[in-house]
Phi, psi and omega in degrees: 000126175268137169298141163212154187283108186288155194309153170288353187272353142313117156244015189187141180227127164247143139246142178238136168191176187256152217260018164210017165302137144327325171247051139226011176296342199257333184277316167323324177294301206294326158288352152315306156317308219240331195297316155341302186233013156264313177307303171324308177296322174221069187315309191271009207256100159313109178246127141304107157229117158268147162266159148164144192302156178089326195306131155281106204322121193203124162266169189219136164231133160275160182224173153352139160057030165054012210272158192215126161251129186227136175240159192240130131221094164302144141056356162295193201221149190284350157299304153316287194284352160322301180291316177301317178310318197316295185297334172297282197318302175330324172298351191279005181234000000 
């Protein structure tokens, strides 16, 4: 994923996930990956990352007016969830 800068009306990415499940590995992957330089990229953008065991693997995004979209990816591949994250955020524009 090359970062890029997101609309201003995102305001705010939770992410959850668990920190040795097997179906969180892929969202694990992906903030290894991806955080550096998505942070960079979008300095004032608040990023959240919980950890805790059991949780089910999710990203959350606010938007504007409070509105809140959430997507799950359990059990993706870190590809996957790149792409599920894209749409999530993407809606925000």
């Amino acid at each position: 994923m090359s970062a890029r800068a997101f609309s201003k009306s995102l305001k705010e990415l939770r992410v959850h996930f668990s920190q040795g499940s097997p179906a969180s590995r892929g969202l694990r992957d992906f903030i290894i990956r991806t955080y550096p330089e998505m942070k960079k990229v979008n300095p004032g953008l608040p990023i959240l990352i919980r950890e805790a065991n059991g949780v089910e693997s999710r990203i959350i995004a606010r938007f504007d007016q409070g509105r809140e979209r959430k997507v799950v990816v359990d059990n993706l591949s870190a590809s996957d969830v790149e792409q599920k994250f894209n749409a999530l955020v993407s809606k925000s524009q």
